[in-house]
N, C-alpha and C positions, 0 to 999 in steps of 0.2 A: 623731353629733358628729364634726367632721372632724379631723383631723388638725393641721392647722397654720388659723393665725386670720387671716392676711393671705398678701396675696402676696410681703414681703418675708421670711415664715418658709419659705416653700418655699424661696427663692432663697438663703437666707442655713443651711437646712438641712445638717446635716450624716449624711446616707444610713447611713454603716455604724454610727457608733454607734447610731442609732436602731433600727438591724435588731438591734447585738448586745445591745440591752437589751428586746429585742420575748422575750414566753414563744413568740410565733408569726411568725418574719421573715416567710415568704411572704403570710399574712394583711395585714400590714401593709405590709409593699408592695405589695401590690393597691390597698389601702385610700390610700397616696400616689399611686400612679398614675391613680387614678380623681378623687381629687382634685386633681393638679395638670391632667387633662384640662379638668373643669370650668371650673380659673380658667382654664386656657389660651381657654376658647370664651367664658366672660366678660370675660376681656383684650383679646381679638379683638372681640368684640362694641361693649366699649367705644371700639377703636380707628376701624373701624366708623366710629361714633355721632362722634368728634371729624373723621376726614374730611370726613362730609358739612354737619356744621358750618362745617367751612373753606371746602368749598363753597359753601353758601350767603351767609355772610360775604362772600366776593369778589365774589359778586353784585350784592349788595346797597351794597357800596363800587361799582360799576362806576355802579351805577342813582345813587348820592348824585356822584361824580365827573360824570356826563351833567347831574343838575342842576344843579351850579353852574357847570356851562359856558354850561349855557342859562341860569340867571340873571345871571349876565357880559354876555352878548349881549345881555339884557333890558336892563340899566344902560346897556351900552354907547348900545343904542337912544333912551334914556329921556335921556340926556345931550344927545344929536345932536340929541334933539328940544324941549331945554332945558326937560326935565319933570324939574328936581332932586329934589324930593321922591319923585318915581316912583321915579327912578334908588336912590334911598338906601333903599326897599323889596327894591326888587332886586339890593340889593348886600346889604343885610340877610338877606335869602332865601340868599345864596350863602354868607356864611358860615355861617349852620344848616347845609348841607348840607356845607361843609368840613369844621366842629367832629364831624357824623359820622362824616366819613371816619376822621378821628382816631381817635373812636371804636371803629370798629369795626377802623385799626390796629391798636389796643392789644389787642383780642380776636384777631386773628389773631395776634399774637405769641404770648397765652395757647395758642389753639392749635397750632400749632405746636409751641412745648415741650410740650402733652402731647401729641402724637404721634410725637416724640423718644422721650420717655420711656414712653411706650406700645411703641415698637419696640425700645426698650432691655429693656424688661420680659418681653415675648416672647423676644429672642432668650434669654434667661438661664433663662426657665421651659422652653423649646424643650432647654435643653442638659440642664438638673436632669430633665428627662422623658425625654430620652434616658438618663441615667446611670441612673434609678429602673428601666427595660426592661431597662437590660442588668442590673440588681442581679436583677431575676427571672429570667431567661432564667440566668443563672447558679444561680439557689435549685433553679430546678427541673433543672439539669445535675445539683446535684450530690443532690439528694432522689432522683431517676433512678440513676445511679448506686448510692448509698445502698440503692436498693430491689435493683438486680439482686443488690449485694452480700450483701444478707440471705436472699435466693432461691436463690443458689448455695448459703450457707455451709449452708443448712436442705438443699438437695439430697445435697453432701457428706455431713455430720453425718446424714442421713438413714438409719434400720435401714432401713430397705428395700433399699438401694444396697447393704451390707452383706449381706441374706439372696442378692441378687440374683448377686452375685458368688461366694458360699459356692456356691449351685445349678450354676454355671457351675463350680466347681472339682470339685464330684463331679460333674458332668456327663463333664466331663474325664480323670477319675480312672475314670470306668466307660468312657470310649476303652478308656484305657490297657490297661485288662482284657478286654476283648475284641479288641483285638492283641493281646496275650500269648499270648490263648488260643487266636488262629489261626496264632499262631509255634507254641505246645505241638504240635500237631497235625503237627509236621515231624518233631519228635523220633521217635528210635526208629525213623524209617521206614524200608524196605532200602533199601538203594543201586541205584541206575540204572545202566543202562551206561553212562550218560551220566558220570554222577558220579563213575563208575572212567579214565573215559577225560577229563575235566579233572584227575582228579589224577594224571595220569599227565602231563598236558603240565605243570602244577605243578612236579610233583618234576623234570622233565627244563630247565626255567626256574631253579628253583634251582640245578641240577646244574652247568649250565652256567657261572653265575655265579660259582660257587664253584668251575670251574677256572681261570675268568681270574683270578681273586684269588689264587689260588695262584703260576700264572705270573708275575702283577706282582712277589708278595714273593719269589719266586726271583730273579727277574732284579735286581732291588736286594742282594739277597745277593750276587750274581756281581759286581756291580759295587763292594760293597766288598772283594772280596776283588782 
């Protein structure tokens, strides 16, 4: 069962409340879009069928206009040849094929307006079919979305990520203790020659320092006196 009953319910359609009272939007916007294609290729189809209508119409007015030119010329003849009875056959013949033409005016009028209204019809289903594409291309943005959102929050929330990082922190934690314990291993050990002759430039680095310091706050002494 399709969705809308004519083509004036597509056109006259209102898209989002339809989606916001669907239990299923994306379903049912599938289900307008496959429907408004259809009548789109029935519309077309139709419009089609009223062209070559028109076509053959003018044809056929061309072929009724040639005969009552040639039954004209026949009177005409028929007159010149003082055969009036003749003549009034062929002037008779000529209006049959005027009263056609008329005719078949009045049907090219018909069509006509419906292929006004045929391209009227299209360009309005052409615009609702575009609006119904972009209503999807947006459902599945945001179901897209929607899903990565539920992927992450399940990965976050995830014990695993949790045991994963615990493992990594005593991972870390047994570094730490095995530095320590190749610091421990320094402890307590003798002294180098080395180690006596940096603490000897050491103390004589401090020593230093600490008589320009001394000179500074004497000479400020001197100078408030």
């Amino acid at each position: 069962m399709g969705v809308f009953s004519r083509l004036s319910d597509i056109v006259n359609s209102n898209l989002n409340a339809m989606l916001d009272q669907a239990e299923d939007p994306e379903k049912i916007v599938r289900l307008i879009i496959q429907e408004m294609e259809d009548t789109l290729v029935e519309v077309r189809s139709n419009a089609a069928r009223a062209i070559a209508d028109r076509k053959e119409v003018g044809r056929k007015k061309s072929e009724f206009a040639a005969r009552a030119k040639e039954w004209e010329a026949k009177a005409e003849l028929a007159i010149a040849k003082g055969r009036d009875e003749l003549a009034r056959g062929a002037i008779g013949a000529k209006r049959k094929a005027e009263e056609m033409i008329e005719l078949l005016d009045q049907e090219t009028g018909a069509i006509e307006h419906t292929v006004e209204k045929t391209n009227e019809d299209l360009a309005k289903l052409q615009a609702k079919l575009k609006e119904a594409r972009a209503k999807q291309r947006s459902l599945q943005i945001r179901r897209d979305a929607a899903a990565d959102s539920v992927r992450i929050s399940r990965q976050v929330h995830d014990g695993r990520i949790d045991d994963a990082l615990a493992r990594f922190d005593r991972y870390e934690r047994r570094i730490d203790e095995l530095e320590a314990e190749a610091e421990s291993w320094a402890l307590g050990r003798p002294r180098t020659l080395e180690d006596e002759f940096s603490e000897l430039e050491s103390e004589d680095a401090v020593n230093a320092e600490l008589a320009a310091l001394k000179r500074r706050v004497a000479d400020r002494a001197g100078n408030n006196n």
